[in-house]
N, C-alpha and C positions, 0 to 999 in steps of 0.2 A: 550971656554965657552961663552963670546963674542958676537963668531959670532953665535952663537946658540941663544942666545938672544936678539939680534935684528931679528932675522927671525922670533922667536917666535911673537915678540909685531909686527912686520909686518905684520903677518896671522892674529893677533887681530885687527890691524887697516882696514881690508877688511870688516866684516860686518857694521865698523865703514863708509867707505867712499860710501859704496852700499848706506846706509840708506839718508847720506845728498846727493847722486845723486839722492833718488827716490824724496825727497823733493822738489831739482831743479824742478825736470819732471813733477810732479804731476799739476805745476800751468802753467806749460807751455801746458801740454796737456790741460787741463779746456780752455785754453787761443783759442788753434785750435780748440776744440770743443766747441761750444756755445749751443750746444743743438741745434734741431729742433725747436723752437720755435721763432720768427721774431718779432720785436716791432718796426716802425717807426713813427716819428710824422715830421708832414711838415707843413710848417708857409701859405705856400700857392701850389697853382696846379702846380706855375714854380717849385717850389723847388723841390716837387715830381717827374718831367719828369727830370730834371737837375739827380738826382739820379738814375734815370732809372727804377724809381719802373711802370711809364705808359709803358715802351716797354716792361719792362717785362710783364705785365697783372695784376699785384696786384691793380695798380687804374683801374678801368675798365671803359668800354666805355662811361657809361650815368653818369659817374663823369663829370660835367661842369668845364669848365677853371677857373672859379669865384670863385672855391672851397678853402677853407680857412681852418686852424686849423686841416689838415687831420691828423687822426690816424689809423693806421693801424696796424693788431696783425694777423698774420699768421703762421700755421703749414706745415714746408717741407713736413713733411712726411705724414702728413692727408689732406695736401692741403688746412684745413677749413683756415675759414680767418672773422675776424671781422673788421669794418673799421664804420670811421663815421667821418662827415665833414660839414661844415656850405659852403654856397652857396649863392648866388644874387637871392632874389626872382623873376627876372623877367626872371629865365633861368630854373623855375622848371620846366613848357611846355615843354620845349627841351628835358628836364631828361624822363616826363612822356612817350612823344612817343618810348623811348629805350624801355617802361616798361611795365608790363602786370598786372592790378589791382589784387589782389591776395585773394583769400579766406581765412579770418582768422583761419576756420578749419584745414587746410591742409597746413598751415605754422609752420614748425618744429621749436619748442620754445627748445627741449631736444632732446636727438638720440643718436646715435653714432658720435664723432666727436663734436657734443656740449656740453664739458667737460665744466661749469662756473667755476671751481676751475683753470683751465688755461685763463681765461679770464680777461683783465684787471680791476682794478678796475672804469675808466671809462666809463664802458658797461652798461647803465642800469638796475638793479633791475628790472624793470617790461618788462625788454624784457628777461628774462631769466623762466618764468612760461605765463600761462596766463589768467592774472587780466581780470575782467569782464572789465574793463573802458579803454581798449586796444581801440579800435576803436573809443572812443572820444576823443585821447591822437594822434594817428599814421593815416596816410593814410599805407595802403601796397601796396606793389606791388611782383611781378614776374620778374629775370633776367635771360635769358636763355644764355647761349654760350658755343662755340664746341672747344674742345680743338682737334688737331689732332696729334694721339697716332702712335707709327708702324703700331698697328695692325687695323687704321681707326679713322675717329674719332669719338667722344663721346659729348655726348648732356649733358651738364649740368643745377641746377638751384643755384640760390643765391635768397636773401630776400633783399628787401629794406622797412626800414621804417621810413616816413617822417613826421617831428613832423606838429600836424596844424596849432599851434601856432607860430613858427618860422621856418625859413628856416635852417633846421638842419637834416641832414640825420643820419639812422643808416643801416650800410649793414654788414648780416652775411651769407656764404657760407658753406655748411659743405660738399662740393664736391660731391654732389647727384645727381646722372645718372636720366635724365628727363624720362620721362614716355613717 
């Protein structure tokens, strides 16, 4: 009788040790998956290529080396991407010729892919609709580049908007095939 009842409390102790195994698992899996969604901040432009975020293409090309305070918040799997960063006023010149002045009409403030409820809280409020007082607050601009896919490559744009009272940029991408 015994051995009958240790086998019995044995088969009791299985859904007992499944349950603190899924426990184990549960924080280890969250731990491999972090989600799709990307948050880095960098004290300066070295730190960011030090990281590889420039070879990889998250800082993009008309980011100046001067660039300070960067933040950036990207989605894997949408591709979008918000970023913004403070700069040496005397390297905006060099940003502007990357850049193509941009019609405030035709600048996607919402869409697909510009979810604000995923967006940090330091993304501005008045770049997320659009306030009449946009154009005495931002210059805009136009970022075009081609990512090459297997099947060729693809024309993209991104937004830049540069405050006019300080040298402070804001750039939002929602991975939009150019026209």
């Amino acid at each position: 009788m015994s051995r009958l009842k240790k086998i019995v409390s044995g088969i009791a102790l299985i859904p007992i040790a499944g349950f603190v195994l899924l426990c184990l698992m549960v924080p280890a899996l969250g731990i491999l998956y972090a989600g799709e969604d990307i948050h880095a901040e960098y004290a300066t432009y070295a730190d960011a290529e030090a990281d590889g975020a420039v070879e990889r293409g998250w800082i993009r090309d008309f980011v100046p080396t001067s660039a300070v305070n960067i933040r950036d918040s990207h989605n894997l799997d949408s591709n979008a991407q918000w970023m913004s960063f403070e700069f040496d006023p005397s390297d905006r010149p060099k940003m502007e010729e990357k850049l193509a002045p941009a019609k405030r009409a035709v600048i996607p403030f919402s869409g697909p892919g510009f979810l604000f409820d995923k967006v940090d809280p330091w993304w501005p409020k008045d770049l997320q609709k659009r306030p009449s007082d946009l154009l005495e607050k931002y210059d805009f601009y136009r970022f075009e580049y081609t990512i090459k896919y297997g099947g060729g490559p693809i024309d993209y744009i991104g937004y830049l908007a540069i405050e006019k009272n300080s040298p402070r940029a804001w750039y939002w991408d929602l991975h939009q095939e150019a026209n």
